[in-house]
C-alpha positions as CSV (number, residue, x, y, z in Angstrom):
1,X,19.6,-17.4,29.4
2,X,22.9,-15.7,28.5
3,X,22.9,-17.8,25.3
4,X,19.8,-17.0,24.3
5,X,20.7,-13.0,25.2
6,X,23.4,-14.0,22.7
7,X,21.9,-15.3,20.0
8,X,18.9,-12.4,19.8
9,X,21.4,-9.2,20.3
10,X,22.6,-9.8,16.4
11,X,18.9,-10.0,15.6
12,X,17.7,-6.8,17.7
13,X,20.8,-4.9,16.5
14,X,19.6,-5.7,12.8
15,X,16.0,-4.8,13.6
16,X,16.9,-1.5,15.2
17,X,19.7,-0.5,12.5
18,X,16.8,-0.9,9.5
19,X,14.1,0.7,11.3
20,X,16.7,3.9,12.2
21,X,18.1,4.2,8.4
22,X,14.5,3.9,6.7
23,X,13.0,2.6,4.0
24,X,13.2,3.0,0.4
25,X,9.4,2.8,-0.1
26,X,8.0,2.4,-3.9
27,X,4.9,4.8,-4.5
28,X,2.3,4.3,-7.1
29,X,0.7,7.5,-8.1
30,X,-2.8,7.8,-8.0
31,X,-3.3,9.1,-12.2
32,X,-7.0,9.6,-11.3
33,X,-6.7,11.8,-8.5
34,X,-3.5,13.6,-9.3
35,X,-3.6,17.4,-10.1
36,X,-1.6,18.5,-12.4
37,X,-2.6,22.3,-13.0
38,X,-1.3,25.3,-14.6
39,X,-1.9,29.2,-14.3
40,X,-0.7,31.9,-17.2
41,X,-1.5,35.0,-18.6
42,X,-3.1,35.0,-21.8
43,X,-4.3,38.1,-24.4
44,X,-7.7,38.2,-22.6
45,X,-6.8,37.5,-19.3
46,X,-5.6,34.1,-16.9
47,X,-6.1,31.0,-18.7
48,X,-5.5,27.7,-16.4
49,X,-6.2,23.7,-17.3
50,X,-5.2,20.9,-16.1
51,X,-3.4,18.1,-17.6
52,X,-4.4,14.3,-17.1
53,X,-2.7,10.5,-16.7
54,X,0.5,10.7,-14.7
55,X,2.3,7.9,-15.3
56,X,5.0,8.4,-12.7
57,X,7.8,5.4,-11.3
58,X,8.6,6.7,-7.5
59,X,11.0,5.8,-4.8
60,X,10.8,7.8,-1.5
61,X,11.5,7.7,1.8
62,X,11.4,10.9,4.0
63,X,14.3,10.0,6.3
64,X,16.7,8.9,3.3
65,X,15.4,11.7,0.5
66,X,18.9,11.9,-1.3
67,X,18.3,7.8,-1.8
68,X,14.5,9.0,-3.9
69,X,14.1,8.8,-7.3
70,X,11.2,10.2,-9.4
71,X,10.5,9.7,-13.1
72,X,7.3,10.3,-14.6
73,X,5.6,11.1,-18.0
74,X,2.2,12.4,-18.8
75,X,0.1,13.4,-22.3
76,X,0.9,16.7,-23.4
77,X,-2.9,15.8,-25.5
78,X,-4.4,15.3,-22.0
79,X,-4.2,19.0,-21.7
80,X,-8.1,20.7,-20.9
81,X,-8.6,24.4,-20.2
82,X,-12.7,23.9,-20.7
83,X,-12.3,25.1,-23.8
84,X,-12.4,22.9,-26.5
85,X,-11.2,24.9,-29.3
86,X,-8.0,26.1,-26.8
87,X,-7.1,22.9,-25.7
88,X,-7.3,22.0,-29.7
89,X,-4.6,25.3,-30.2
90,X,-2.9,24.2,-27.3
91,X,-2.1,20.7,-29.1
92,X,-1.3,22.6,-32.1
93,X,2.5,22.9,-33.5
94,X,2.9,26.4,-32.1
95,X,2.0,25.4,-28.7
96,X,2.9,21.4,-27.9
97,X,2.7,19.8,-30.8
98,X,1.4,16.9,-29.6
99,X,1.7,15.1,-33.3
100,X,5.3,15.2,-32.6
101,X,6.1,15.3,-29.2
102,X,2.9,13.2,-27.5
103,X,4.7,13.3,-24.1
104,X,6.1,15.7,-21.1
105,X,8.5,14.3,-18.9
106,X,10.2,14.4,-15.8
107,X,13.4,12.5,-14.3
108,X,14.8,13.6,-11.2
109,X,18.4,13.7,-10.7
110,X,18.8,15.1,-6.4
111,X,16.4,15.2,-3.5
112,X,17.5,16.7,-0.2
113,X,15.3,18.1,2.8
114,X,14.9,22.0,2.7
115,X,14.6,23.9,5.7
116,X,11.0,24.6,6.1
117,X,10.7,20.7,6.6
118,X,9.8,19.8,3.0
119,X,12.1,18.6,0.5
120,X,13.6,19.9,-3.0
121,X,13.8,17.7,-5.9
122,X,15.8,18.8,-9.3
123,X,16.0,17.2,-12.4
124,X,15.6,17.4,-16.4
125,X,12.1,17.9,-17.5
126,X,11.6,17.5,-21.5
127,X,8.7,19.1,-23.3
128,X,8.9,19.5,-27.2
129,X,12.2,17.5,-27.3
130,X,13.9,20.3,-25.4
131,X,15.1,19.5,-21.8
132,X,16.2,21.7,-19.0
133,X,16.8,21.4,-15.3
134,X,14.0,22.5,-13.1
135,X,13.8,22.6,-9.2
136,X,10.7,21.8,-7.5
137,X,10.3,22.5,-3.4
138,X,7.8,20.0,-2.6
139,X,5.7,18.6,0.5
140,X,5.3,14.8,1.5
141,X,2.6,14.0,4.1
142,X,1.7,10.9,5.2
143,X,-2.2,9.7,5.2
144,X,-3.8,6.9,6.2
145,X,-3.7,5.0,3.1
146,X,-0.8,6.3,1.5
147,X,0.6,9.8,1.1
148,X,0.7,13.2,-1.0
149,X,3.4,15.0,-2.6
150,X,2.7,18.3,-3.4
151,X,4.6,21.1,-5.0
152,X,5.0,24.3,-7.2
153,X,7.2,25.7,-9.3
154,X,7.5,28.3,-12.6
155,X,8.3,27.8,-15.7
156,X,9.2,30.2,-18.8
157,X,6.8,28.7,-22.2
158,X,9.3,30.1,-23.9
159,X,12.4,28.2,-22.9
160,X,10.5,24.8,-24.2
161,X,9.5,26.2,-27.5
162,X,5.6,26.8,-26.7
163,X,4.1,29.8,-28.0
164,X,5.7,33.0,-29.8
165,X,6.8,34.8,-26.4
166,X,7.9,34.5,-23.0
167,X,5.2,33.9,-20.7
168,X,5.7,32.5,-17.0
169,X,3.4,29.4,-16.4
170,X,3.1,28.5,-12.6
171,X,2.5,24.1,-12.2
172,X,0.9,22.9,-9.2
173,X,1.2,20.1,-8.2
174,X,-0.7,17.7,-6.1
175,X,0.1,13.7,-6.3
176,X,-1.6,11.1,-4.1
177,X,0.0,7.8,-3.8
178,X,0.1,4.3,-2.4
179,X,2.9,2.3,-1.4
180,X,3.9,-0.9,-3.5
181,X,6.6,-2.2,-1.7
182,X,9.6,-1.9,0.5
183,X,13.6,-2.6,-0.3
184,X,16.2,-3.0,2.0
């Protein structure tokens, strides 16, 4: 009996060490049911749309955050207000110039937990071929087949080239995903 006490302690200890330091758990984001939306001002009033396809490579575990990574992409063309001839302007050289620069996207650099219980990521997000560090507070809850991030943040149009002025744009986000696989 004490040798077999012996020979399972190493293997308990191991157990209980991986399950107390978390996983780094691989997420796949669900492009089809991922809302990417965005609120301004405009001339005659609040103009929102969404933008479609997230393409998005995640690692993330809530116990480890500052071991997460994020990178993801998505079609600047994908862009709908319901308005076809402003989603068309929108595309347009002035605006996002989706001829030359088909794709926005993000890579994070730091995640850590804030104190409200959710998390911050930062990192470089590119639009136009101009990149800038953005900080996103974001949410991660668990569901029964996965989990969704979500988060908010506001950005100037004008540092990224789009349009003539300075205009705040809020992005919401809300990301469901599934998980792909776990590393040690």
């Amino acid at each position: 009996m004490d040798l077999l006490f012996k020979q399972l302690l190493p293997v308990v200890i191991m157990i209980l060490t991986y399950t107390a330091r978390g996983q780094n758990t691989y997420w796949k984001a669900d492009s089809s049911n991922s809302i990417i939306q965005f609120i301004t001002s405009g001339p005659f009033g609040e103009v929102d749309g969404n933008l479609y396809g997230l393409k998005a490579d995640i690692r993330f575990d809530e116990k480890l955050p500052d071991s997460g990574f994020f990178a993801a992409t998505i079609r600047a063309s994908s862009v709908k207000t319901g308005l076809g001839m402003r989603d068309e302007h929108l595309c347009d050289e002035d605006f996002f110039y989706t001829a030359r620069y088909p794709v926005f996207t993000f890579r994070s650099s730091k995640i850590t937990k804030a104190g409200s219980g959710g998390f911050i990521i930062t990192g470089n997000l590119t639009i136009k071929n101009t990149t800038h560090q953005v900080t996103l507070p974001f949410t991660f809850e668990r569901t029964v087949n996965g989990a969704t991030f979500k988060g908010m943040l506001t950005l100037d149009c004008y540092d990224y080239s789009v349009g003539s002025s300075s205009r705040k744009v809020k992005i919401i986000l809300q990301v469901p995903v599934t998980p792909l696989k776990n590393t040690d």
